[in-house]
N, C-alpha and C positions, 0 to 999 in steps of 0.2 A: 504493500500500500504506500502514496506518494503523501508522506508527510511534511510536504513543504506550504509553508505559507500560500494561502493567495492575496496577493497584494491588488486590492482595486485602483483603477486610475481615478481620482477621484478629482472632485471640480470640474464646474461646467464649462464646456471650449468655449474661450475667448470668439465674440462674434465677429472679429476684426480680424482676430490671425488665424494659423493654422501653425503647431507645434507637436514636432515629433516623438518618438521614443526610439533612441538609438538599440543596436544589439546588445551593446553593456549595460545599457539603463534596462533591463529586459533579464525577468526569471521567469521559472516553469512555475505555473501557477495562476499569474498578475492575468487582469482581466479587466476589460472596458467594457460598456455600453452605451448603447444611445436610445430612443425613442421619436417613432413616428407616428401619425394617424393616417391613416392612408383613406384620401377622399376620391370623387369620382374623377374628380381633373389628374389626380393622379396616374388614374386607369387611363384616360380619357389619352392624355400624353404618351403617355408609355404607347399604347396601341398607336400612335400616330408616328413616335419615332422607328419602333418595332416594323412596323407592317400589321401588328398581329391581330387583328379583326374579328377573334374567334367569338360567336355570339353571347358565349357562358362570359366575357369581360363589355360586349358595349351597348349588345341586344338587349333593353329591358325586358319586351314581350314575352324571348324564348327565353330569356334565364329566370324569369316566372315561374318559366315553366317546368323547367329545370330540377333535376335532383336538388342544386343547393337555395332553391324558394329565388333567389335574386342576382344580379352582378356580384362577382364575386374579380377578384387580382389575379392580375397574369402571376404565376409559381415565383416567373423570375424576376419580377417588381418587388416582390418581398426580399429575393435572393439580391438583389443590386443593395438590399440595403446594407447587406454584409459587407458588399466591395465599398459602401460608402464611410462603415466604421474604420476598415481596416487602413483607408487610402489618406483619411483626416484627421482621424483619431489615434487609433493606434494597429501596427507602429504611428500609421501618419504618414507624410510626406517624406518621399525617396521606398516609401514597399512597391517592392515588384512582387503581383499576385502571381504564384506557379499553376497552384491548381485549387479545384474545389468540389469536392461532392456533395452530394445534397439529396434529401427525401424530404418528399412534399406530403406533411401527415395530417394537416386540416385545410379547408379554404380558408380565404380571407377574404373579408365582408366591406363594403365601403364603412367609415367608421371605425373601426378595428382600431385598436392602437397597439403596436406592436412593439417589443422591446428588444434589441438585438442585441446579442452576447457575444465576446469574442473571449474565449481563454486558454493562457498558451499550454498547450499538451506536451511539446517535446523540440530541443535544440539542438542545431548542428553548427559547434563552434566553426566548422574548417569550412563551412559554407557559406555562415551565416542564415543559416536558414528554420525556420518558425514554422512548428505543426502547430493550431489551434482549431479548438474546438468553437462551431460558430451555431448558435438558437437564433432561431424569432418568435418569440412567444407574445399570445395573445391577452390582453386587457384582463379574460377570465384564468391567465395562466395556463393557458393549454400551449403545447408546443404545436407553432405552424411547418416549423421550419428547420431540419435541423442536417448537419453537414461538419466538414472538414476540412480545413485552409491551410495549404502551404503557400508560405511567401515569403522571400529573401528580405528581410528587417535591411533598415538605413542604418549606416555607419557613421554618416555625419550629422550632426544635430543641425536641425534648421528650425528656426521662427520664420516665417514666412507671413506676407499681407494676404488675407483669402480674399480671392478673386470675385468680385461683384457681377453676376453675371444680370443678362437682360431678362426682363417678366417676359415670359411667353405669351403671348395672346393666343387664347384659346374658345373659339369662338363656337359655340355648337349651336349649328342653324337650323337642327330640328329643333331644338328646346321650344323655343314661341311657335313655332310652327306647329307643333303637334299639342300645345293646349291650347292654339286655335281650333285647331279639328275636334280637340275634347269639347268646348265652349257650344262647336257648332253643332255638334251631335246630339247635343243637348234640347235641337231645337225641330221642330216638325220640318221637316226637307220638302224643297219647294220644286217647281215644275220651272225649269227652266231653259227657254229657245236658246238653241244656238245657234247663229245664225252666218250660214254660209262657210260651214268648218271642214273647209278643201284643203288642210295641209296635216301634216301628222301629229305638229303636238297641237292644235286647235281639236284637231279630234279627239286624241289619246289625252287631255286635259280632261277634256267634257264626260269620256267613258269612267276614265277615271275618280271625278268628282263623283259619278253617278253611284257607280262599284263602292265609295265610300260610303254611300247611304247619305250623302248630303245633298244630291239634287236628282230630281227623274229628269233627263235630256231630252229634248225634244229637237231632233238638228233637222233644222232649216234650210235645206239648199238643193243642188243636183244628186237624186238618189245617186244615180248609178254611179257619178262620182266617189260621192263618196264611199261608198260601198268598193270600188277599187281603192282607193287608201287605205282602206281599213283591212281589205286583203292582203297589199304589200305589205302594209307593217302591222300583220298582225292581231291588230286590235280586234276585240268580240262584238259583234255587234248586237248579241241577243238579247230580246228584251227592250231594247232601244226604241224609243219612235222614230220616224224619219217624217218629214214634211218634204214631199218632192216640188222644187222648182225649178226653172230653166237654168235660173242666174244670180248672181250675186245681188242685184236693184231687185228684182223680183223677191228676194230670201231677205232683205231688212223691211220691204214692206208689207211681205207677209207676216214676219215677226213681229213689227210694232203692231200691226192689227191682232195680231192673235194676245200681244198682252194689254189694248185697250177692252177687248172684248173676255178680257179674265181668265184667256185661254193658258195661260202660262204667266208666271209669277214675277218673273226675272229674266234678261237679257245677256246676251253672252257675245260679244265680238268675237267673228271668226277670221277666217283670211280675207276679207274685204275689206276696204279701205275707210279708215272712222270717218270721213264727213260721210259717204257711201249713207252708213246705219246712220250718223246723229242727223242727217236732213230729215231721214223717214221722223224720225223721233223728235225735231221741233218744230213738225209741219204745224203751221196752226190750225187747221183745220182735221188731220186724221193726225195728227203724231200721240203725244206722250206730256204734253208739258203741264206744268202747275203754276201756282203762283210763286212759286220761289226759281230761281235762277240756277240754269242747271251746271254744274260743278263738279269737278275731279277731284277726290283724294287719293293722294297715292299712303301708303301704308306697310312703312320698311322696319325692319331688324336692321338694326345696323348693330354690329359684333362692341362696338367701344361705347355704345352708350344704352344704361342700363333697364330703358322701355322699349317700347314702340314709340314708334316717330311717326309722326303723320304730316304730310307736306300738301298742300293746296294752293292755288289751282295750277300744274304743271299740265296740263293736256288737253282743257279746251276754252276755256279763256285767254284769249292770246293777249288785248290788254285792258282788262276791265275799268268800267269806271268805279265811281266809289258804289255805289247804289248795288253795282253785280258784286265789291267786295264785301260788302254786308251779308248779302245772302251765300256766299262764298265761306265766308266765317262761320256762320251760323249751320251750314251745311254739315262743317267739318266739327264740330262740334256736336252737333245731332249723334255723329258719327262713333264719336271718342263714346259717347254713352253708350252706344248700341254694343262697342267692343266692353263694355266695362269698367271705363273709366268715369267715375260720377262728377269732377270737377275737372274737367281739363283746364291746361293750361295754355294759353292762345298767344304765341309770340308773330306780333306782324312786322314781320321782318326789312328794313331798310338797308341803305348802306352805313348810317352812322344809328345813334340812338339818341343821338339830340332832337327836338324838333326847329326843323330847318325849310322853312317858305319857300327854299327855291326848288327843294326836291318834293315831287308832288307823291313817292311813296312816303317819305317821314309824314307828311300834312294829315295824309290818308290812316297810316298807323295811327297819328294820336287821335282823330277823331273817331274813327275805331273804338280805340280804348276808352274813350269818353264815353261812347253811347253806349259800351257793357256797363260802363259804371252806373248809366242812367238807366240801366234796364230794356233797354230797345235792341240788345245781342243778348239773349241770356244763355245758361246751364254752363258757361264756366269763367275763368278768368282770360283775360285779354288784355295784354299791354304792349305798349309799341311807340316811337319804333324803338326796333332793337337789330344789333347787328349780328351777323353770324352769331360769332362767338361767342359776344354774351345771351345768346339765347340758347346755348346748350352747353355753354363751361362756365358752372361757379366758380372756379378759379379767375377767367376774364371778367367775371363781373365784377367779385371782389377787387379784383386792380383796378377797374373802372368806377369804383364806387358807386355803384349802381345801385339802389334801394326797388327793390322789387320783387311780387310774390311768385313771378312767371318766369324771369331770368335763370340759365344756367340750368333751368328745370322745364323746361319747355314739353309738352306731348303733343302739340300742332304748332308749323310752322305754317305762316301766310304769305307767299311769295308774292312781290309785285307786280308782276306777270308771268305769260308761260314762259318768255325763254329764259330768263334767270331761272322757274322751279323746273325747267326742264332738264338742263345741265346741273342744278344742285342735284335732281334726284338720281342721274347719271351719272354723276361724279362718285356718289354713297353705293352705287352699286358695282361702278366697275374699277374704282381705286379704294373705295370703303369695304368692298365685300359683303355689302347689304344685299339681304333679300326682298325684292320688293312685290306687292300684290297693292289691289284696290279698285275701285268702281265709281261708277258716276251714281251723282242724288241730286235731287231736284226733279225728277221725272216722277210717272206715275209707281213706274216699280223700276229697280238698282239693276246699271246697265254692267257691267264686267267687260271692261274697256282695254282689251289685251292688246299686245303690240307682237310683231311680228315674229321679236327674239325673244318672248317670254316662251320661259320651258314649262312645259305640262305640273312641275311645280309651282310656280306661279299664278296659274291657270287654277289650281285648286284649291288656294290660299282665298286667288280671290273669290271663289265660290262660297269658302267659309264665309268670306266677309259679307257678300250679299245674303245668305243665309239667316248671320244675327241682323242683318240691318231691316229684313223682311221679317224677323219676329218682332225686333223693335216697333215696328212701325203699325204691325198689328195690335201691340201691347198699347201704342201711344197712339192711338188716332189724334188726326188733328183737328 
């Protein structure tokens, strides 16, 4: 039996450096550890530097389903924490790891907090070289982890600066994505035209929305068309309605008549071109319109900032007057509550946030903001103007000393026309990594207003969205 002391490396590592244990400072026995809790970003990471996708670590549905009830950690996520004590801690800076075995004898759960042990079992003066015994043992004391480590121990002592590395962004663009679908499932699924859906993800959008159980489709356009699309790629069409027409003019005017006549709930842009549908839809005589002013919100993820963001009007007010931004505002508002949000917060966005007579966005912003105050915009807050920045970084507001309840915390922004909320909203998707979805309001029922390059994800998001915005509106008559 080895009756030699075990001597603990004790004190917590300095957060600033990283300090060794040479092979002299080192007997049979001495022993470190550390502690982690290992969360989803964890996993999340691991599997993205890895490759390793296996559904038991990223799938919630199947690891539900699964022998271990949930997500559980890649083996060697847990294992990497070993090469983390031995490579910082002890020895520390200058081990060269030889080898390691290892048995994997429980999972590990998101939560977990794991304790890793390294102790030295056996020494090779002429090699310098360190057998140790290495655990990861779980919060309830069960061993997850356990193995054997050789590695040649440093010879020279070093204090060394630990290296500050960069935050990962880690953006997961199902998360809001998929408790939209929960949100909208929640609600009776509605019958919605599609109208003119001649290309593959216009269709494969629509089937797919349908296959979710959030809309029965009704596509609108040249059967036999599209029936060969859906051949080439695949898609089922059973079950499906089809409205056969000759042509794309023909399939928006069939559409808006079939949803003034209650035949369908909701409208769907297909591969026709939007004035194509918005003429049929503001004809004054057979369209779709109300008294309010018909308006685009768009309705993005964006990975760095921690809601949803909703941008108006980017896509079919090209440059309103003030009268169309009223009901523009008030549109996108209607909006925020249908998705859940009871108080939004309404930044009308200029180029400065002073009020300034020469620019007729700032004039426009604070008279805006005026009339929520007076109650003639209601159901959220609205201030203005504001510029970019400080309307979604408290940090820029704080340095601008900015006194305001909507600043740096923005969840609608009001653009001053389309082509600034145009390129903002293109800029958030194709240099920001935002996902964006959304639909037109002000009409008699919510148009789903796709553009060419939205992917059948997209296409689906915005079906959620028209979804709650057609329970809302049941809920809320006006």
């Amino acid at each position: 039996m080895d009756n030699t002391p075990v001597r603990y490396i004790a004190g917590a590592p300095d957060p600033d450096f990283l300090e060794n244990r040479t092979f002299q400072e080192i007997q049979v026995g001495d022993t470190a550890s550390m502690e982690r809790k290992v969360t989803q970003r964890d996993i999340q990471l691991f599997a993205a530097v890895s490759g390793d996708v296996n559904p038991a670590h990223v799938d919630a549905l199947y690891a539900k389903s699964s022998r271990f009830h949930g997500i559980i950690a890649h083996g060697m996520l847990g294992a990497s924490l070993i090469s983390t004590l031995l490579g910082t801690r002890f020895p520390g800076p200058g081990t060269i790891y030889l080898g390691q075995s290892l048995k994997f004898l429980k999972p590990v759960h998101i939560g977990d907090v794991l304790s890793v042990t390294a102790t030295v079992k056996s020494m090779d003066a002429i090699k310098y070289r360190l057998v140790l015994d290495t655990y990861c043992v779980n919060q309830d004391g069960e061993t997850v982890i356990a193995g054997e480590a050789e590695v040649m121990a440093p010879l020279e002592k070093l204090h060394i600066h630990r290296t500050s590395l960069p935050e990962p962004l880690m953006a997961d663009k199902n998360l809001r994505y998929n408790e939209l679908l929960q949100a909208a499932k929640r609600c009776s699924k509605i019958r919605m035209g599609v109208v003119h859906p001649c290309s593959q993800d216009a269709l494969a959008g629509a089937v797919d929305a349908a296959a979710l159980g959030l809309i029965d489709a009704v596509l609108i356009g040249p059967a036999e068309r599209i029936r060969a699309i859906a051949a080439e790629h695949r898609i089922d069409l059973g079950g499906v309605e089809l409205v056969d027409v000759p042509h794309s003019h023909a399939a928006a005017a069939k559409a808006v008549a079939m949803a003034r006549n209650g035949e369908v709930d909701a409208l769907m842009k297909g591969s026709l071109h939007t004035d194509e549908l918005l003429a049929e839809v503001v004809n004054t005589q057979t369209g779709l319109r109300t008294a309010r002013r018909i308006s685009h919100v768009f309705v993005l993820d964006v990975p760095r900032y921690p809601k949803p963001l909703l941008i108006t009007d980017a896509a079919i007010n090209v440059a309103p007057d003030f009268e169309s931004k009223v009901d523009i505002v008030q549109n996108a508002i209607d909006l925020a509550h249908a998705l859940g949000i009871p108080c939004p917060k309404v930044a009308v966005l200029s180029a400065v946030e002073t009020v300034t007579p020469k620019m007729r966005s700032a004039m426009d912003a604070a008279a805006l903001a005026k009339m929520a105050d007076r109650g003639q915009i209601t159901g959220g807050l609205v201030d203005g103007p504001l510029a970019f920045d400080n309307a979604v970084s408290m940090a820029a507001t704080r340095t601008k000393g900015i006194q305001s309840a909507v600043a740096g915390d923005s969840d609608v922004l009001v653009v001053p026309d389309l082509e600034s909320g145009n390129m903002l909203v293109k800029q958030l998707e194709y240099l920001g990594d935002a996902q964006v979805a959304g639909i037109v309001l002000g009409a008699t029922v919510p148009i789903v207003l796709t553009s060419r390059a939205d992917t059948a994800h997209s296409r689906i998001a915005s079906c959620a969205i028209a979804l709650l915005w057609a329970a809302f509106k049941r809920a809320n008559p006006e």
